[in-house]
Structures are given as C-alpha cells and as structure tokens.
N, C-alpha and C positions, 0 to 999 in steps of 0.2 A: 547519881548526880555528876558523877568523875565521868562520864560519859559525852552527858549532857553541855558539861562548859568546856570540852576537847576542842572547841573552834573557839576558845577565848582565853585559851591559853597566854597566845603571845599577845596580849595586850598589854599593853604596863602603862597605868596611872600614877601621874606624879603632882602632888598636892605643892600648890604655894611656886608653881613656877611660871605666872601670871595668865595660865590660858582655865579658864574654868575645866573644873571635869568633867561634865555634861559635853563639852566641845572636843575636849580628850576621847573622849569613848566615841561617841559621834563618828568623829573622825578616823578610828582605826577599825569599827568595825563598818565604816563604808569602806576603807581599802583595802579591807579583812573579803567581802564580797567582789569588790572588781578584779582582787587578785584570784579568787576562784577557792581562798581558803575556806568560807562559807557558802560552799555550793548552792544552788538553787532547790528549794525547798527543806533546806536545811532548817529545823524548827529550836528557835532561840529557848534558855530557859525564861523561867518567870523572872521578871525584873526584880522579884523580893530578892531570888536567887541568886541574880546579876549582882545587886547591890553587896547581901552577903558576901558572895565571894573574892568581891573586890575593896570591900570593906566602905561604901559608900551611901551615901542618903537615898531610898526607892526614887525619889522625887527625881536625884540629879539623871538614874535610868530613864525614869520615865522619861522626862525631858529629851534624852538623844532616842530612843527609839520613835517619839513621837516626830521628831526630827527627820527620821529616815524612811519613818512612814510613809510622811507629806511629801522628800523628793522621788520616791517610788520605789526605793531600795526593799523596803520591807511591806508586807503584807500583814495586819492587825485584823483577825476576823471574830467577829463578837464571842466570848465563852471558849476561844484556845488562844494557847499561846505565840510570838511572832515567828511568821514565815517569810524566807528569804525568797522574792519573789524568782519569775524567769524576767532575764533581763534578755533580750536580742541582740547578737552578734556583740556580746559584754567584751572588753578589749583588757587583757590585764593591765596589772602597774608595771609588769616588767617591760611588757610591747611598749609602753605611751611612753616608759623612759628612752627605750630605745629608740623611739618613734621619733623625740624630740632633735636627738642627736643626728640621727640618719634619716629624714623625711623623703618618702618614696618620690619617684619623680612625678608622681600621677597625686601629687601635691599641688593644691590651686597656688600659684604664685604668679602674678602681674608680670608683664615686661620690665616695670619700672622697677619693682623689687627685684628684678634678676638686676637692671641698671646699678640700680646703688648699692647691691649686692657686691659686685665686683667693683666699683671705687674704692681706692687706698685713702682717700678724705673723710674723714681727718686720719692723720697720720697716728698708725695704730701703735702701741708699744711704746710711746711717750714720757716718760712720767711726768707729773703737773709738777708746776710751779716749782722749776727748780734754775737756777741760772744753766743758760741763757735763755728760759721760753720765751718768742718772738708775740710782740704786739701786745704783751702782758703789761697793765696797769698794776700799780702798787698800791693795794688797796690801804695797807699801813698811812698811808698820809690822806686820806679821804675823809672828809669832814662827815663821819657817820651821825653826830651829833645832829646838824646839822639839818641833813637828809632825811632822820628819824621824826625831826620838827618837822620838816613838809610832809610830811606822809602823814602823821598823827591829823595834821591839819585839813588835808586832803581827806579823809577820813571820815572824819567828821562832818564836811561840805558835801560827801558823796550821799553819805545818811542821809542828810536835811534835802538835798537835789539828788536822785539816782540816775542813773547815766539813761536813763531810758529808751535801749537796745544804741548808743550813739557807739562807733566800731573807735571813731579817732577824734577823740575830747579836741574840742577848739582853741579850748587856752592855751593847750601846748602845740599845736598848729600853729597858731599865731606867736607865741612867746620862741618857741623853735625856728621860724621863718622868720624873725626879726632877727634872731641871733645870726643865721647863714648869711640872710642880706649883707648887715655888717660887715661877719667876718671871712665869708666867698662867695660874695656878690651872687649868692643865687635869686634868680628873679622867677618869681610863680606867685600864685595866690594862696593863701592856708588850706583850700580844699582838697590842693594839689600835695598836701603833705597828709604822708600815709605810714604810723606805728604800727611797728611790727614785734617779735618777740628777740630780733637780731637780725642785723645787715646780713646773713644768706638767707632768713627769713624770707626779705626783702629780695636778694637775688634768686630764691628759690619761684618767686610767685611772677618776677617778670620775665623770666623763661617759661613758664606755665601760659602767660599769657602773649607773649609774642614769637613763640616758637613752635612750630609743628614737627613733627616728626620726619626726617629727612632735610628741615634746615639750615641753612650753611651758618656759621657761628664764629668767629673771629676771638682769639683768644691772646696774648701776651702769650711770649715765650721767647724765656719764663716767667712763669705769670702765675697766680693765684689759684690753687687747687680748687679752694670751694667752688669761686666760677665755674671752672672745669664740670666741677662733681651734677652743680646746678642745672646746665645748660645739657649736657649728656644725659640728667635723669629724665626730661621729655623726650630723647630720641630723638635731638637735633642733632647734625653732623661738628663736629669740633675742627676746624683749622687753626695749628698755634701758627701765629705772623711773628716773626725775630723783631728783638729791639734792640737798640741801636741806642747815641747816644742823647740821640733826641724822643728815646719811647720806640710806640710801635711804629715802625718803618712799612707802609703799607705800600709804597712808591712801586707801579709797574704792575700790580697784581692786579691779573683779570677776573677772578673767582667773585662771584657777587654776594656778598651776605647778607644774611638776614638780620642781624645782631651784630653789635661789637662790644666787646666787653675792653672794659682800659682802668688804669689806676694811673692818670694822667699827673696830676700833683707829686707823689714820690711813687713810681713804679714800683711796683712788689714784684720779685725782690731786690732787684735792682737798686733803687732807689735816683735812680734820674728822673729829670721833670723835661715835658712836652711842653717846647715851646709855644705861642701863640700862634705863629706861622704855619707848625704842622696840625694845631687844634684847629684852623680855620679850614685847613685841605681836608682833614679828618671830616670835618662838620660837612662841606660840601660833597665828601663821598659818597659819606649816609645820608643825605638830601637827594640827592641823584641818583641811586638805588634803590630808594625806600626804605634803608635798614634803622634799626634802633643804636642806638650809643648806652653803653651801661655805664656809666663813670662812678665809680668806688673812691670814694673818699676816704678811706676808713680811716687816716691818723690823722688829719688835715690841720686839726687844732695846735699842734707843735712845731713850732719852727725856732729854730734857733742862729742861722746867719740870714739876712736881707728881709725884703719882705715877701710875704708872701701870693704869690699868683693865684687869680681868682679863677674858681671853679670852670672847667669846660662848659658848664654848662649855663652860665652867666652869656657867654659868647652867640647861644640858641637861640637868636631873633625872632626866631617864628613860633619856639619853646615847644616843638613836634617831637623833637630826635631823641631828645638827651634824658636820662633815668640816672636822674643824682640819689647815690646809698651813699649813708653813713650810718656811724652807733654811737652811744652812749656810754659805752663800754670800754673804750679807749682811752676816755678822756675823765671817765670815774671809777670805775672797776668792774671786772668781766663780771661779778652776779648778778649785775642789775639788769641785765639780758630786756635788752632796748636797744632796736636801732631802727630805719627809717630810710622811707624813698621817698624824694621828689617827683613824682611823676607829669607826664603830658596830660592838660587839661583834659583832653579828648578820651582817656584811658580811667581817669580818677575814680568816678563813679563804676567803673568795672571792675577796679584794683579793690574797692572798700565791699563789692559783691562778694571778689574772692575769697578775700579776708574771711567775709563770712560762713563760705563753702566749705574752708579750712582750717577756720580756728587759729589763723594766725590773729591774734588779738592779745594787745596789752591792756592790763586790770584801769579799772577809770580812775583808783586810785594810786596807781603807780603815776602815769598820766599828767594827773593833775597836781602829783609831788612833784614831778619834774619840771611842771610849768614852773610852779612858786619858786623851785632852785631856781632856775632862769631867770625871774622877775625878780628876786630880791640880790642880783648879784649876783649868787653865792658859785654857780659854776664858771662865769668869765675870771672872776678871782679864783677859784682853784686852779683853771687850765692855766694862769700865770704864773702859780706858785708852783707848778708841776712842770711850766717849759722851763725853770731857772734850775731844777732839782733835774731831771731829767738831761739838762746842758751838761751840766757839771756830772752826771755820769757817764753819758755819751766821753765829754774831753779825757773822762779818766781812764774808760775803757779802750781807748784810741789808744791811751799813752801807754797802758798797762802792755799791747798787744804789738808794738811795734818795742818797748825793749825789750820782751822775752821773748818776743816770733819773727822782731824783724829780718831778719836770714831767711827765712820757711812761707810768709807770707805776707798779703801785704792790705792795705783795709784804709777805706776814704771815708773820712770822717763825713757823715750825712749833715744836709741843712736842716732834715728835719725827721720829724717821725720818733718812733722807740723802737726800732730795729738797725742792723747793719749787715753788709756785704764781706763778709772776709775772701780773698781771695788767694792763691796759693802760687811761688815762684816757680812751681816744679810739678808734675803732676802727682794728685793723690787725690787717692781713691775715696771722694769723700761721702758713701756709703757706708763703708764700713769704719771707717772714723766717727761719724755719727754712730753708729751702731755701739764704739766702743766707748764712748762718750756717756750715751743712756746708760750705760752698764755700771758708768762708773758716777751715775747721779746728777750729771751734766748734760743738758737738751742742746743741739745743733745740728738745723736741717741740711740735710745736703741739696745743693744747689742744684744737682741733676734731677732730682725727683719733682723739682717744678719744670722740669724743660719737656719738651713733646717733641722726640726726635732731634734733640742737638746735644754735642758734646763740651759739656760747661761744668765747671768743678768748683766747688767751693763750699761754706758756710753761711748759713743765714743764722744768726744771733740776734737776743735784743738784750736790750740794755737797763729799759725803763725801772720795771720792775724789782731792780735789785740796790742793794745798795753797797758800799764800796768794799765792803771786805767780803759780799759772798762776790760781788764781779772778779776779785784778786783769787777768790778761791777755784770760778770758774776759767779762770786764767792760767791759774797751776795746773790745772786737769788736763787742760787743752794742748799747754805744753809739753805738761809729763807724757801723753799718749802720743803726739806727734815725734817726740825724741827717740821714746822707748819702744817704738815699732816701724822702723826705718821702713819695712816691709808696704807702709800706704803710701809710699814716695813711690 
C-alpha cells in the first residue's frame, strides 16, 4: 500500500478553509500530473484507499477523480483501477511559471500589445489617493445617499423595460445634452452622445476610428499622457506642438495632420485657456486639411474666477471637426467610471457599432441613475457645493505654498479645474523630486514627463481631493524634501 500512495505523498488536505476537499485533491493531483510527479501510466490506488489514507469520504474521491477523468487527465477503464493517461508534449508547472515571467519571443503578441506595452500611461509606481493626486474628486462629500436612490430606482425601471441590446440609454443622452448645452454650449443632437466606460475609453475609440497607422497626430506639449498613450496604441505618428500662453501654438507649421488632440478650456497641465481667436484659426486649420479636433474637457465643471468660456466645440458650425470628451468622474468620484463623447453626426452610428465590437459599454442601469441625478438636480447642486469647497482649497493651497516655498518656487493660482502648476525659481530635477515624494507618501508629477522633447520642470499637484490639514501635511513633505536635499536644485 506504502508503494502504491508514494505519488500522493505530498498532497495535504485542509478541512474548513473554504475550498471543498473534493476541489483540494482535484486540484493537486492535476498538478501532481503536469508536473511529471504522476507519470504517465502511473496507476492510482482505489479511491476507498485514497479516501482512507487521507482520512476523507469515498464520495469526496470519487468526485475529483471523476473530475479528472472528464478533463482527460486520468483514464477509468471498467474492473481496474485509475490510469494517468499519456498527455502530448505535457509542459510542467515549473516551465508555465517560468514561461509566464520570461515569454519566448516566438510568443503571438500584436503590434498593439508591443504599443501599450512600452507606454509609461498611467504613470507606474504611484500610490493612490494620497495628497496631491491630480484630477482626484473627493468622494467623502458625494451624495452616496443620494445616488444609491437613482440607481435602486433605475433598477427597477430596467426590470419592468430591459435595455433591449440599446448601447446608449436616451434619457441620459438627452438629460446629459441639456446639461452641456446650458453649461458649454455644446450644440449636437442626443444621438450624437455616446457612454463610455471613461473619457480615454472614449479617446481610446476615436483614435481607433480616425487614425490609421502612420497618421500624423497633433498632441499638446505638455499635454496629457493618456492622449499620447491612445493615439500611438493604433500606430498613428505623435507630433507634440508647444503651448504657449494662449494653448497650442500651431502658427507657421507645415506638417498636415490627421487628428488634433487639445484641452482648450484649462490646458493640461498647464492650465491656460485658448482664446476664441485661436479656436477659430485652430477650427479653420482642421477644416482645411480634413483633420479631426479632440477637445478634452475633462474638469470643465469647476471654475472659480469669471465665467466661463464655452466649449471649442460650440464654435463647429458645420459640427464635422470637433469630438467633445468628458466624464463623470471629476465632477462625482473616480468609481463611477463614466465618461462620454460628443461626436460628428456623420460618425455616431459607427461610434455605437464600435462600442459594440469592443465592449466599451456602460450597465443601462448605471445610465439610467445618472439620468435621474441629472433631472432631479442633484448633480448641478453637487458640482456647486464642490466648486465653493474646492475654491476654498485651491486659495489655501496657494497660500500654504507661497509662505513655506516662496523662495524655491512659485505657483499661479488657476481659475479653474482641481489641479495646479507649481513651478520652480532655480532648476530642479523634478523626477527625482517626485520620485522622492512617492516614497515619502506624497504624489507630484513631474512636469517633464508630459513634455515630448522639451525642457520644462516643475510639479503638477491637485488639490480637489483633499482637505486642509492633509494639503498642510502634503506641504510639509514638499518642503521638507526640497530643503533637505539641496542636491535637486
């Protein structure tokens, strides 16, 4: 018998640690076989045997042998007991782990996966939610209450009506297209508004469909990574254009593109706005080439000095050029992972195709909660009670940073948005500033790592998300490391 269970040795079963035993045994004695420890034709004992020696019910053996049978690992031939079959070209568990880690090159991988392979978007090594992550809503002040009521309700409605295959619920079409009209003058019809699962969702799918591989692409610099990451995963060409103090500065450039990507309202990360003058040049360039316009809206909801200027793409007379992105997620809290394009009539019905090629699709009950927030109020009155909370961090984070760094740095208080620019009187290396920053529990990007080819230093911070005594604690950090290591000056 001491023979016969020598290949079941190292199996250990452990009662009451929520995985059945049947799925215990199961499980080590298929990896008991692809590691080679159960040879092929190796003949198991009887399952009364199994059960005895492991001290278990015949039943729960039978169960996993019957298991192993049916995926082809073992061979059950009437009146003997089980045979480990011959598997072909069997691959052990040592090779697959190593396999996982070191994949040959003669590994099928896509262009595309080599593409976002080598993107640094999103920026790795981060840790979450800690002052200062930039574009972070404070979900602490969100009317979860609230939210939980349109969804419940939403729910319920979806039951009694099922979305029947519909990609982008109407009511929030229309309830979401009332609200932009309003509040940035976007002009389109609701068919032309197109849910997504998030604004790079959204710029992920209109580089898929207006870019071919070797297209010229127009990018901010510095400008927004995820564009970057977006427009380079189809094997479009990337040109960063420099901005200026009125945005992208495209003045005198002969290269034609296909695309242009902008964050015309507050420049990321910048945060300068594009006069109407240069949105109207901008507009007639990509009229006159054929190119697309990407306008990223992503904070637009927040302003806190004048009013605020309506969308680029309010100004699209002819409403061809311009792909107005924003989310939900700025303006309520990053989980709810919802954002949304405007699209050209011409493209809509393509855009809701690809949606469907790709799975970019939000639940019809999420959808249909966010209609009712819309329609009963409740999000125009949150983003109010969020740009007075939001102000009042913004002036404190100004004031905090100009009496402990004003010597070292120097920082212009934005009119709008939940980020800022800090910028430095002297040079410093602000890589490994960041670098020492994360170490020390405190997020700030460095300026250079959105630039393509130019040399620009600084900090990109946000504010939103925090409130006044972790901003004061992310203020000491910032200090202490800038003091205590002269060596980034």
């Amino acid at each position: 018998m001491k023979n016969a269970l020598s290949g079941l040795l190292d199996i250990e079963l452990t009662a009451g640690n929520g995985v059945p035993l049947s799925r215990q045994l199961c499980d080590q004695l298929r990896d008991a076989i692809l590691s080679g420890r159960l040879p092929t034709g190796y003949q198991l004992p009887s399952s009364r045997a199994i059960a005895d020696y492991f001290h278990i019910a015949r039943n729960t053996v039978s169960s996993a042998i019957d298991q192993l049978t049916m995926e082809g690992f073992i061979d059950v031939a009437q009146g003997r007991k089980p045979v480990i079959t011959d598997l072909p070209k069997r691959a052990l568990s040592s090779d697959r782990k190593m396999n996982a880690a070191n994949a040959p090159d003669r590994t099928a991988r896509s262009k595309w996966a080599l593409r976002i392979s080598d993107s640094d978007w999103p920026f790795a090594g981060e840790p979450r939610a800690v002052p200062f992550m930039p574009g972070l809503a404070d979900p602490r002040e969100f009317p979860h209450d609230l939210w939980a009521r349109c969804l419940r309700s939403a729910a319920r409605r979806v039951k009694m009506t099922p979305a029947l295959g519909t990609v982008n619920r109407q009511g929030l079409q229309v309830a979401l297209l009332q609200h932009l009209e309003q509040f940035r003058g976007v002009r389109a019809a609701p068919s032309q508004v197109i849910v997504t699962p998030s604004a790079q969702a959204a710029l992920e799918l209109i580089s898929r469909l207006t870019l071919n591989v070797g297209d010229l692409a127009w990018v901010e610099n510095p400008g927004y990574r995820g564009a970057r990451a977006a427009i380079e995963s189809v094997g479009a060409r990337i040109e960063g254009v420099n901005v200026d103090a009125s945005g992208l500065n495209f003045e005198g450039r002969t290269d034609l593109p296909q695309a242009i990507f902008v964050t015309p309202s507050h420049q990321y990360p910048t945060g300068v706005l594009m006069p109407v003058a240069r949105r109207q040049a901008l507009l007639r360039l990509a009229s006159s080439v054929g190119a697309v316009i990407v306008e990223d809206d992503y904070d637009s909801e927040f302003h806190y000095d004048g009013r605020p200027v309506a969308a680029l793409q309010s100004l699209d007379v002819m409403g061809n050029n311009v792909f107005y992105v924003g989310t939900f997620s700025k303006a309520t809290y990053a989980d709810i992972r919802v954002g949304y394009a405007v699209v050209p009539a011409w493209l809509a019905r393509t855009f809701e195709q690809a949606q469907r090629h790709t799975g970019q699709i939000v639940s019809a009950t999420v959808q249909d909660g966010l209609a009712e927030f819309i329609n009963e109020g409740y999000f125009v009155s949150h983003i109010r009670k969020m740009t007075r909370i939001y102000r009042s961090r913004r002036d404190h984070l100004v004031m905090s940073l100009r009496r402990e760094l004003g010597d070292i740095l120097k920082v212009d208080s934005p009119a709008g948005g939940m980020q800022m620019l800090i910028r430095f009187n002297e040079y410093v290396d602000d890589n490994a500033l960041s670098a020492r920053l994360g170490a020390a529990g405190v997020i700030g990007r460095a300026l250079s790592r959105h630039c393509i080819d130019c040399d620009l230093r600084g900090l990109f911070i946000g504010f939103a998300a925090w409130n006044v005594q972790e901003l004061d604690h992310g203020v000491h950090v910032l200090a202490s490391e800038l003091r205590a290591n002269p060596a980034l000056r």
